[in-house]
Backbone as CSV, one residue per row, in Angstrom:
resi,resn,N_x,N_y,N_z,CA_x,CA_y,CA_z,C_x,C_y,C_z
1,UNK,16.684,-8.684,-12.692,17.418,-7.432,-12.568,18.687,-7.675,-11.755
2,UNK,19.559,-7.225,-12.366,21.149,-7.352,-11.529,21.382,-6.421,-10.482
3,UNK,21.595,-6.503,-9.346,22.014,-5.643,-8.155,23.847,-5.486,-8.072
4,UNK,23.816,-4.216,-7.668,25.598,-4.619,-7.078,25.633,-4.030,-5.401
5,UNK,26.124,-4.896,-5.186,26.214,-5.611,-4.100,27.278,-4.622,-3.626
6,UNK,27.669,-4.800,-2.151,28.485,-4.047,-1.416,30.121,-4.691,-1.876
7,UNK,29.903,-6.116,-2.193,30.741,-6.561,-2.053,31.427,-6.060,-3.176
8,UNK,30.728,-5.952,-4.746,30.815,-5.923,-5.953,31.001,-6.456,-6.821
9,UNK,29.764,-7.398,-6.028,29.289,-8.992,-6.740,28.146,-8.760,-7.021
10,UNK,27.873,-9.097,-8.050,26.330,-9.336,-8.861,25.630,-9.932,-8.148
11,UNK,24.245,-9.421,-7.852,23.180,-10.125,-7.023,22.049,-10.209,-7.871
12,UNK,21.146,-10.444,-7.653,19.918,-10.352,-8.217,18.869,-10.323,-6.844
13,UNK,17.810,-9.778,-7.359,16.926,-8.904,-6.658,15.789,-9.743,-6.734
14,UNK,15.054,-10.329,-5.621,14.143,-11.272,-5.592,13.039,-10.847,-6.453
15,UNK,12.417,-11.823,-7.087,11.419,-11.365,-8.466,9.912,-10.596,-8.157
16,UNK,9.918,-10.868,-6.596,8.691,-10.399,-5.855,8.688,-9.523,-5.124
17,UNK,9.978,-8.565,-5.068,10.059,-7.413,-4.550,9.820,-6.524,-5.333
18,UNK,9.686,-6.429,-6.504,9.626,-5.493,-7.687,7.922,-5.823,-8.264
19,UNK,7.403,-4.659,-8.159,5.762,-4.613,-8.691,5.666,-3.674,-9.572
20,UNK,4.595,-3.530,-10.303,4.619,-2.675,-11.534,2.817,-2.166,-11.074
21,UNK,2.869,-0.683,-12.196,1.693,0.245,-11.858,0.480,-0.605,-12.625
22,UNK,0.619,-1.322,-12.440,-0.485,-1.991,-13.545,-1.728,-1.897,-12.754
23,UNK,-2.993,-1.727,-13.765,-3.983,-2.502,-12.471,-5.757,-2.636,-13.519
24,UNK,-6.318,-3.146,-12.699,-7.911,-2.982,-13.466,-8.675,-1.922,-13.190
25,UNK,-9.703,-1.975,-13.952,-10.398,-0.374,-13.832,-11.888,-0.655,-14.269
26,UNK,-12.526,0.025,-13.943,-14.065,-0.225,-14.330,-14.157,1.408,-15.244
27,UNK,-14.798,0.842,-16.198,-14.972,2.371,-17.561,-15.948,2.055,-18.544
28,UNK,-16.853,3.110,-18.365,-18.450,3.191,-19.031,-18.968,1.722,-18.920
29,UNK,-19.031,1.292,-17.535,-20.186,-0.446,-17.656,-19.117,-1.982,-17.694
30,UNK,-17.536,-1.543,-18.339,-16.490,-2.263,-18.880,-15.474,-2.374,-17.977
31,UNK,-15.201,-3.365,-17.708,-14.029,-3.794,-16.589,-12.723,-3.814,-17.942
32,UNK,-11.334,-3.060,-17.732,-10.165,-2.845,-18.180,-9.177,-3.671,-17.628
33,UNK,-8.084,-3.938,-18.527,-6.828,-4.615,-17.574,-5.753,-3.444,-18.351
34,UNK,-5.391,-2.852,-17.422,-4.080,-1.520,-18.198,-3.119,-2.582,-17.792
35,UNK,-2.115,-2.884,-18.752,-0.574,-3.547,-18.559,0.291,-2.724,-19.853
36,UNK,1.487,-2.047,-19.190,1.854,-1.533,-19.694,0.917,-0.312,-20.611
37,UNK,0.806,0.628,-20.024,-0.254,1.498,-20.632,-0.899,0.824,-21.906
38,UNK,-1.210,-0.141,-21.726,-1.902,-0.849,-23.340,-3.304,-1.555,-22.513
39,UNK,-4.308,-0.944,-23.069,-6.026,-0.869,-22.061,-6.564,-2.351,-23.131
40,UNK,-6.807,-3.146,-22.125,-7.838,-4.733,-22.728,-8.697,-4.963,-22.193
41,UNK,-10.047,-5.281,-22.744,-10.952,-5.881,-22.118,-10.797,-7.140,-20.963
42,UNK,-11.189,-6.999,-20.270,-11.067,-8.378,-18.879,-12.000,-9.563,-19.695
43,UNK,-11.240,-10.748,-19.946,-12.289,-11.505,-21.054,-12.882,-12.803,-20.155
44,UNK,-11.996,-12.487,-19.219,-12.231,-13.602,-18.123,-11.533,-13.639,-16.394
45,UNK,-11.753,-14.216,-15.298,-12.119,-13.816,-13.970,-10.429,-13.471,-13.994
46,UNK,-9.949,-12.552,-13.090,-8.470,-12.756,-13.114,-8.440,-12.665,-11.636
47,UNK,-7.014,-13.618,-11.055,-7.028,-13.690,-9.547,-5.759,-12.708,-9.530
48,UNK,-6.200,-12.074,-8.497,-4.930,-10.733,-8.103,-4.117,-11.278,-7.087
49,UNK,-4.754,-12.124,-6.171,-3.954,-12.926,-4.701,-4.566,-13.512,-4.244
50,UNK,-4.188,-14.371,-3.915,-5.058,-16.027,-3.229,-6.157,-15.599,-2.348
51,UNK,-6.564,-13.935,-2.501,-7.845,-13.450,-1.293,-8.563,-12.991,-2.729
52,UNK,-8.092,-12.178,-3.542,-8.773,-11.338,-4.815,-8.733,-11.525,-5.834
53,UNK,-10.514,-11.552,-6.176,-10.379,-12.458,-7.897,-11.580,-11.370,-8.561
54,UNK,-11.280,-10.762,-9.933,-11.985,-9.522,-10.405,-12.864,-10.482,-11.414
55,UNK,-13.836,-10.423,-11.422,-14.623,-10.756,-12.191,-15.404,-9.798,-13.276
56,UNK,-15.644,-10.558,-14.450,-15.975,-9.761,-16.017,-16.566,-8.613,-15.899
57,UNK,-17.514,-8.747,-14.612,-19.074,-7.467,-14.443,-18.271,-6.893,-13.587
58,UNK,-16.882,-6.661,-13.019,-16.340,-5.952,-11.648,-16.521,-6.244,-10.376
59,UNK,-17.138,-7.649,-10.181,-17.447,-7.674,-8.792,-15.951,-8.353,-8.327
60,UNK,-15.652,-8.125,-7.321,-14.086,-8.229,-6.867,-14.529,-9.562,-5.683
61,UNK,-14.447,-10.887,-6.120,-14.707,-12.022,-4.852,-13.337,-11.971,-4.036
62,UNK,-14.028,-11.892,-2.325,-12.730,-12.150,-1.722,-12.883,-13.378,-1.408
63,UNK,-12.454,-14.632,-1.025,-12.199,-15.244,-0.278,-12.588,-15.574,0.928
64,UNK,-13.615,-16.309,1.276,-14.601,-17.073,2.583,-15.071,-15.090,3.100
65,UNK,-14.901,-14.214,2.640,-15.163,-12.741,3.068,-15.845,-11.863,1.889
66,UNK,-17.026,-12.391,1.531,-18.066,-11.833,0.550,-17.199,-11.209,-0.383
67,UNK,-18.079,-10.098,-1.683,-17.385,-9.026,-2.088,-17.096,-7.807,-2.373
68,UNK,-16.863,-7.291,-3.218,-16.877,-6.109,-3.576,-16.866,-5.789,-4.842
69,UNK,-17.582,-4.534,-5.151,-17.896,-3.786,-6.407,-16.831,-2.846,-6.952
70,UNK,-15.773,-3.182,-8.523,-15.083,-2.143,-8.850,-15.981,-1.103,-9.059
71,UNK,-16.120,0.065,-8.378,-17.216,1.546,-9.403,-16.376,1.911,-10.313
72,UNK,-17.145,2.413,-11.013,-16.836,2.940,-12.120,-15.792,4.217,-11.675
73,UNK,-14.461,4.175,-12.612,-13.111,4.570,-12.888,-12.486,4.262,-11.289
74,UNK,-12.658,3.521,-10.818,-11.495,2.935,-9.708,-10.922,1.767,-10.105
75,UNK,-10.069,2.303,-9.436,-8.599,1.176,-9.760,-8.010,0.067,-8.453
76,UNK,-8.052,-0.876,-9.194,-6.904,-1.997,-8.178,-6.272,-2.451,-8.792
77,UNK,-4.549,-2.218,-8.428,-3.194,-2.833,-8.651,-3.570,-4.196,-9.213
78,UNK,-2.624,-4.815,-10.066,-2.543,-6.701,-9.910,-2.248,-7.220,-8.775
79,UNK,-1.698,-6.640,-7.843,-1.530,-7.241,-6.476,-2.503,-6.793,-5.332
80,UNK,-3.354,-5.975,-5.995,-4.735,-6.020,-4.844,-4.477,-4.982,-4.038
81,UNK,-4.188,-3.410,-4.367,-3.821,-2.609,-3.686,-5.133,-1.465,-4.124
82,UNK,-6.014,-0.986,-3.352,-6.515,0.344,-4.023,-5.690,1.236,-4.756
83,UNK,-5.572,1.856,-5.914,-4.835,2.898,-6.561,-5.898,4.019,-6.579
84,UNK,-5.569,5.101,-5.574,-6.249,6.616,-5.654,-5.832,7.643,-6.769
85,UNK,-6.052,8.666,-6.844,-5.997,9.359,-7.954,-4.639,10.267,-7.724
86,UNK,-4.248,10.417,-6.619,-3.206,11.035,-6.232,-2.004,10.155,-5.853
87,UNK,-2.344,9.010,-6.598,-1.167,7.782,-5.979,-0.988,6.935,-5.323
88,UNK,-1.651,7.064,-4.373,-2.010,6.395,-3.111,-2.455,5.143,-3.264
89,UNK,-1.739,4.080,-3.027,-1.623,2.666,-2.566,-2.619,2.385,-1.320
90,UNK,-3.568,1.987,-1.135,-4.444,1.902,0.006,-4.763,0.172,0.178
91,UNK,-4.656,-0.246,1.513,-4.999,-1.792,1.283,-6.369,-2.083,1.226
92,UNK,-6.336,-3.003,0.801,-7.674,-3.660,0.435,-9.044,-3.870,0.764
93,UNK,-7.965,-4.497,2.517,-9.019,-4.664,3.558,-9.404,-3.119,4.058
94,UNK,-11.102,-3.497,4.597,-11.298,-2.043,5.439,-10.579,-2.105,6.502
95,UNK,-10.430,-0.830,7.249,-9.603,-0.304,8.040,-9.244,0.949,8.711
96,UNK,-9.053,1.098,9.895,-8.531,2.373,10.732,-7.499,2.498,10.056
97,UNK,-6.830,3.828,10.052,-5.511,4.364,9.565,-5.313,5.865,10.244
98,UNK,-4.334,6.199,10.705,-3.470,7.466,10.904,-2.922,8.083,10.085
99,UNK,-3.495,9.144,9.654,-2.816,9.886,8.320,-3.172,11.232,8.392
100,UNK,-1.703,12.029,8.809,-1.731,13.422,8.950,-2.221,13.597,10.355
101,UNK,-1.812,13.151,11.472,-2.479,12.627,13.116,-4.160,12.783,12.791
102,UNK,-4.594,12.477,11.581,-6.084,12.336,12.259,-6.474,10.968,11.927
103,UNK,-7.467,10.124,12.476,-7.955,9.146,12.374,-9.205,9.306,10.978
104,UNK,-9.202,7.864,10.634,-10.056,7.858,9.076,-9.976,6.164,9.072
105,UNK,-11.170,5.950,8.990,-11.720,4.775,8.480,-12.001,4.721,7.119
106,UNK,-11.847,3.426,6.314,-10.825,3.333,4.615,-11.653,2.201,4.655
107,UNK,-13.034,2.662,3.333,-13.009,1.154,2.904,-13.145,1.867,1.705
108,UNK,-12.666,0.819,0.828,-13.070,0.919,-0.938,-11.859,1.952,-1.470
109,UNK,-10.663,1.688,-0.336,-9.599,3.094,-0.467,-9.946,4.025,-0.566
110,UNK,-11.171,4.408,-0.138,-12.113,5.913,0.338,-11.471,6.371,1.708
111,UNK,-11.560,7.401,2.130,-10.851,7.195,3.913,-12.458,8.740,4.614
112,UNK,-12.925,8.184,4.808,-13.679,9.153,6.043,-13.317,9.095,7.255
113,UNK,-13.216,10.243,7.942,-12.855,11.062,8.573,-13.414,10.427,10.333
114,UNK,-13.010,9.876,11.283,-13.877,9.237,12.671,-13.857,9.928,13.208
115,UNK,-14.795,10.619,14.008,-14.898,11.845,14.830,-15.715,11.615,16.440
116,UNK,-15.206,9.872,16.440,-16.138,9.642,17.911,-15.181,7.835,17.838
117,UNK,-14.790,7.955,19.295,-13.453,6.656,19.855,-14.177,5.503,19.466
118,UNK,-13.541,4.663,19.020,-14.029,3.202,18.792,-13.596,2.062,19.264
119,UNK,-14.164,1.383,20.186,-14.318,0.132,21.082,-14.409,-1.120,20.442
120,UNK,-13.230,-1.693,20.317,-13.468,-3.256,19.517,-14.013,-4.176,20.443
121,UNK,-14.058,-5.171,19.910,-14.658,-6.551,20.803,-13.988,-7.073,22.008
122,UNK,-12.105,-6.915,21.764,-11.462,-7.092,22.471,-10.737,-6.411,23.245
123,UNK,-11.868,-5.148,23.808,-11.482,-4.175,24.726,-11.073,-3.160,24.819
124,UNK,-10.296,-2.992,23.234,-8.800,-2.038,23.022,-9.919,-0.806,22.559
125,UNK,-10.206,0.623,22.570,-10.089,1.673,22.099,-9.370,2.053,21.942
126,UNK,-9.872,2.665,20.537,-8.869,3.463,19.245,-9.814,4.994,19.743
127,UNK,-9.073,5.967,20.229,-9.535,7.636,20.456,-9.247,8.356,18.883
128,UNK,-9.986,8.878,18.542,-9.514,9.815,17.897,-8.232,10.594,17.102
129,UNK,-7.901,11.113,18.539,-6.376,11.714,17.798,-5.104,10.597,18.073
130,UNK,-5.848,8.965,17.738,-4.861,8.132,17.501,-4.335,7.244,18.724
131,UNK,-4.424,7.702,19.964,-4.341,6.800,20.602,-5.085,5.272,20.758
132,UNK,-4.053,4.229,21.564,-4.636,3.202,21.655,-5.016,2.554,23.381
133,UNK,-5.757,2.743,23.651,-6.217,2.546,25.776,-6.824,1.064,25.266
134,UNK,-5.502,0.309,25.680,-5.109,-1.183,26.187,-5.996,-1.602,27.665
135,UNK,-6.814,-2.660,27.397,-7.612,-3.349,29.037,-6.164,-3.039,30.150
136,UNK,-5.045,-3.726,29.759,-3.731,-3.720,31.263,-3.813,-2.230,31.429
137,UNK,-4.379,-1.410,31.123,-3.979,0.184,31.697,-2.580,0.644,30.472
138,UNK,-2.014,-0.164,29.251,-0.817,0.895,28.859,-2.218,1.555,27.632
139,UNK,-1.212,2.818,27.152,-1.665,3.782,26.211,-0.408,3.519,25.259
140,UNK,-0.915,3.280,24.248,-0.160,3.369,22.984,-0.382,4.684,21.645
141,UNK,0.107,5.038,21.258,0.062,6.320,19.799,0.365,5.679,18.896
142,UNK,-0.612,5.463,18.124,-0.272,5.246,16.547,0.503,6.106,15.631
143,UNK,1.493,5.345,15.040,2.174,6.554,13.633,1.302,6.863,12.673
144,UNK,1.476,7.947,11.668,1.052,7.995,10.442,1.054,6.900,9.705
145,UNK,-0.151,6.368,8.904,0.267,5.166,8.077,0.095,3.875,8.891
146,UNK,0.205,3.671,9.833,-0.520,2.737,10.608,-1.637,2.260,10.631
147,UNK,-2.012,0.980,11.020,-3.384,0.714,10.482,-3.853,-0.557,11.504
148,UNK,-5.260,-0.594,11.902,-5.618,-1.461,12.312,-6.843,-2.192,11.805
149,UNK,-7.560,-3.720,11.670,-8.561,-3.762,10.881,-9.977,-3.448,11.736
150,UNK,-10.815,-3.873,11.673,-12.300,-3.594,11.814,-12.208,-4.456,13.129
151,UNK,-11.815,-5.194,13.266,-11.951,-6.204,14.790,-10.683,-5.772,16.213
152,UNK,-9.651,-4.744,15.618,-9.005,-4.530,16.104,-7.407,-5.031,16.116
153,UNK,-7.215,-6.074,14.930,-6.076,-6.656,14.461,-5.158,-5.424,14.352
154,UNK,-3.670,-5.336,14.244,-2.496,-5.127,13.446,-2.566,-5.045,11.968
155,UNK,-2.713,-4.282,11.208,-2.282,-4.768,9.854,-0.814,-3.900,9.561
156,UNK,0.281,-4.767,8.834,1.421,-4.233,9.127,1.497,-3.090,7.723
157,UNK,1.916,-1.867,8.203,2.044,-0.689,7.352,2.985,-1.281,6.290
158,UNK,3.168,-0.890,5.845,3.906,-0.666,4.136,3.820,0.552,3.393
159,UNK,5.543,1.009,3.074,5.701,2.033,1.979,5.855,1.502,0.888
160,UNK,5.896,2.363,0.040,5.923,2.309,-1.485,6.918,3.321,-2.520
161,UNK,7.643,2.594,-3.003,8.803,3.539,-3.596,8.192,3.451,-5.451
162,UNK,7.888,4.513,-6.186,7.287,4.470,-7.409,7.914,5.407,-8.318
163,UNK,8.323,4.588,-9.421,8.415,5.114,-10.410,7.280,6.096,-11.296
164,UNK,7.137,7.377,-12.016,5.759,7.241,-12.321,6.335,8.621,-13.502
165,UNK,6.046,8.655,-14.745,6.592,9.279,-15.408,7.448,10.163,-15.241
166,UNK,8.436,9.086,-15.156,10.169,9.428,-14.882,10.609,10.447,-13.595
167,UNK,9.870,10.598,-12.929,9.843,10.968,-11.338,9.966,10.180,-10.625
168,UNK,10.596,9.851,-9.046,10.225,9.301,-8.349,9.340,9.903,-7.068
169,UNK,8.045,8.609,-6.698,7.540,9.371,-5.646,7.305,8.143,-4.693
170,UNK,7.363,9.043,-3.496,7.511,7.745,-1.999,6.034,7.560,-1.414
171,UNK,5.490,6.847,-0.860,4.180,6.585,0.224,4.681,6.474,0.942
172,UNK,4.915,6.957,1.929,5.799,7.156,3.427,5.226,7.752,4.564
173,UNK,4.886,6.537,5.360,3.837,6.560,6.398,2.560,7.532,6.221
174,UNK,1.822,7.011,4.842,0.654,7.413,4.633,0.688,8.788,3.286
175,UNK,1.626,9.249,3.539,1.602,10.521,2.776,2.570,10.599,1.060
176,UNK,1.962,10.860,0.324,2.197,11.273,-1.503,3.792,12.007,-0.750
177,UNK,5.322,11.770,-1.449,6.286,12.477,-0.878,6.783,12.499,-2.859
178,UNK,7.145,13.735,-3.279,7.666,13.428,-4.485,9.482,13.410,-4.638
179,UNK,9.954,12.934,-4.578,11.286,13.003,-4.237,12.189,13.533,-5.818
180,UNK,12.444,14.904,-5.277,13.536,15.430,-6.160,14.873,14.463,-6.843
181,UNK,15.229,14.664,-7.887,16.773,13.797,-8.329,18.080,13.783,-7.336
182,UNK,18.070,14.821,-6.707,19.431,14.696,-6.166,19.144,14.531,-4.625
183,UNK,18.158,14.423,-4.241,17.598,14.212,-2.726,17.853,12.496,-2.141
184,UNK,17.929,12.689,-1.274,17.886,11.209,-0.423,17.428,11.191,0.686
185,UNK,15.970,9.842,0.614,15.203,9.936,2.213,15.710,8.426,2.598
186,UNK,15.944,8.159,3.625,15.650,6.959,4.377,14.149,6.661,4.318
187,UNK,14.662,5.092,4.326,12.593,4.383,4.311,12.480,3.996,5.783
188,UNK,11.686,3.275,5.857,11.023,2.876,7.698,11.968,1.383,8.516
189,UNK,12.518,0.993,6.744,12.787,-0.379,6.957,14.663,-0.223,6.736
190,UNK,14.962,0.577,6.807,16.506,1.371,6.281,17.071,1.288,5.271
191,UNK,15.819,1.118,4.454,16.563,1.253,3.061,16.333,2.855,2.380
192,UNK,17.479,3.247,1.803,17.667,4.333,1.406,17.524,4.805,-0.340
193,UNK,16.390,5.993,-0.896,16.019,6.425,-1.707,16.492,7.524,-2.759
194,UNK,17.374,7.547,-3.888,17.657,8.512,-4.457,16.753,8.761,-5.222
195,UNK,16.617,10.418,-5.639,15.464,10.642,-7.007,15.586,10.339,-7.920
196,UNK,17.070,9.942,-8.283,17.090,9.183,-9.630,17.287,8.108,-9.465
197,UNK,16.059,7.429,-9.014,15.553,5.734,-8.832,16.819,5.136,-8.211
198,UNK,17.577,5.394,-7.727,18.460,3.979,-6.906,18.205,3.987,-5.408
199,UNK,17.714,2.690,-5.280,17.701,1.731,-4.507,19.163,1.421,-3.625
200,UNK,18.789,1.777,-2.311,20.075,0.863,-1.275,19.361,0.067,-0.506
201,UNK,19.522,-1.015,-0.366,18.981,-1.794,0.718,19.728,-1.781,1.919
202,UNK,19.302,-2.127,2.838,20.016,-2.392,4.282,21.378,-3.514,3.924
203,UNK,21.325,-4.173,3.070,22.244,-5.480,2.634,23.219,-4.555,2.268
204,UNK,23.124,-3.633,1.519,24.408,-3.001,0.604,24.154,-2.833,-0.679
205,UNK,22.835,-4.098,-1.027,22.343,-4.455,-2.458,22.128,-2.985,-3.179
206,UNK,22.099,-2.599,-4.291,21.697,-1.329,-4.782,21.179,-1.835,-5.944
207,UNK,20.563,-0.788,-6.642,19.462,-1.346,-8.230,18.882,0.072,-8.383
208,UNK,18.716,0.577,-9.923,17.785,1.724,-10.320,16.307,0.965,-10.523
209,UNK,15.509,1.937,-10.213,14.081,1.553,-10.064,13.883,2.514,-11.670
210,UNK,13.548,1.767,-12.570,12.700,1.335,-13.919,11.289,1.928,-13.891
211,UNK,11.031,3.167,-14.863,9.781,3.509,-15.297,8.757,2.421,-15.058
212,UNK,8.016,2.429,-14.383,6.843,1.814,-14.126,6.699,0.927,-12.995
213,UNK,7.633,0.428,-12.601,8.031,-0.329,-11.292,7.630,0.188,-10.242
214,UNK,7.608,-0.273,-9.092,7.493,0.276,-7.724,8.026,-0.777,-6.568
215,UNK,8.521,-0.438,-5.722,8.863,-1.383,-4.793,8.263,-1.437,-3.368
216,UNK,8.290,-2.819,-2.568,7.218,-2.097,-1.793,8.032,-2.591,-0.160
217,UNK,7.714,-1.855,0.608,8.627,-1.860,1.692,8.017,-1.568,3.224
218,UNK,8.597,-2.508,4.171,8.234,-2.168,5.802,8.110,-0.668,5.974
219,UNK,6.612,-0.820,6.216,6.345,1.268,6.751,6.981,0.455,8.596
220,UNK,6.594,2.046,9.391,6.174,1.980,10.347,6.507,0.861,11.172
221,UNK,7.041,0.477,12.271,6.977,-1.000,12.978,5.672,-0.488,14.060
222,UNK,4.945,-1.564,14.274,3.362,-1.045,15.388,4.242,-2.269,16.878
223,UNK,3.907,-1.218,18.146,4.041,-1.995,19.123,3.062,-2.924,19.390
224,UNK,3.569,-4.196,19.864,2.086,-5.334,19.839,1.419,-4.815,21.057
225,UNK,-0.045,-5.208,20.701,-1.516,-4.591,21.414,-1.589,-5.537,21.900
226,UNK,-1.441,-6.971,21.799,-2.152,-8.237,22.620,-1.062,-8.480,23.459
């Protein structure tokens, strides 16, 4: 894809910044591969990322980290993203998340609801309405869309800019945003969003975002906990 550039020089747009809605699906007993709305049987194991590999019966092997079961009509991206029914890009791994200031633990891109503080191994409690009470005595607040894993790691947020029958819609720090044609939001990472798919990057680079595409982008920056 050709970019124009600030300068108003032709760029091109790294081949791995640009992802598409594609993904697998489990339906009546049958594991699916949708590419390009065109539905195929899975005839054999397919690797999504050097952690996720879908196998014929749906069992999803991760990597030295047991696995997991596609259920029936859930979806994962080719790049290993939960796809919810409302859009929602959810990562892979389980996980704490901030969304809408309440706390919710996310596995299987399910999110239930935590209603009692949680104490990792390495000291740090996660409260409820999002705070983080650090062993040195600081207090940290999590953003929306923020996320930490099961041991108490960082996992770094990410938005999502999507094409999706000829609309555009944002994942922006956790939340479905549908962005009107003539509207413009800033992203987390300063790149800037029109509704009719163009792309500004922080560079100057610009590009229309293409029916089915999605791009995926720095949510949130998290202050370091360790």
């Amino acid at each position: 894809m050709v970019l124009l550039c600030a300068a108003g020089k032709a760029c091109l747009l790294h081949a791995h910044a640009l992802k598409t809605m594609d993904y697998v699906t489990m339906k009546d007993g049958r594991v699916y591969l949708i590419e390009n709305n065109e539905s195929a049987f899975l005839e054999q194991p397919l690797k999504l990322t050097p952690q996720l590999t879908v196998l014929t019966n749906g069992t999803i092997k991760i990597a030295g980290d047991g696995e997991e079961e596609l259920n029936e009509n859930r979806r994962v991206t080719l790049d290993g993203f939960w796809l919810n029914d409302d859009g929602t890009l959810v990562s892979f791994q389980p996980h704490y998340m901030i969304k809408d200031r309440v706390l919710y633990f996310v596995k299987s891109g399910v999110f239930k609801r935590v209603d009692q503080d949680v104490t990792f191994g390495n000291g740090i409690v996660l409260r409820t309405d999002g705070a983080l009470l650090i062993p040195d005595g600081r207090l940290i607040r999590l953003q929306d869309g923020q996320m930490l894993t099961v041991t108490g790691q960082t996992i770094p947020a990410l938005d999502q800019v999507m094409m999706i029958d000829g609309k555009l819609v944002l994942q922006k720090d956790g939340s479905i945003i549908p962005l009107p044609v003539r509207s413009t939001i800033g992203m987390s990472d300063g790149t800037t969003v029109t509704g009719n798919g163009l792309i500004t990057r922080p560079t100057g680079e610009q590009f229309m975002l293409d029916q089915g595409q999605r791009l995926t982008l720095d949510g949130a920056a998290m202050s370091k906990i360790q």
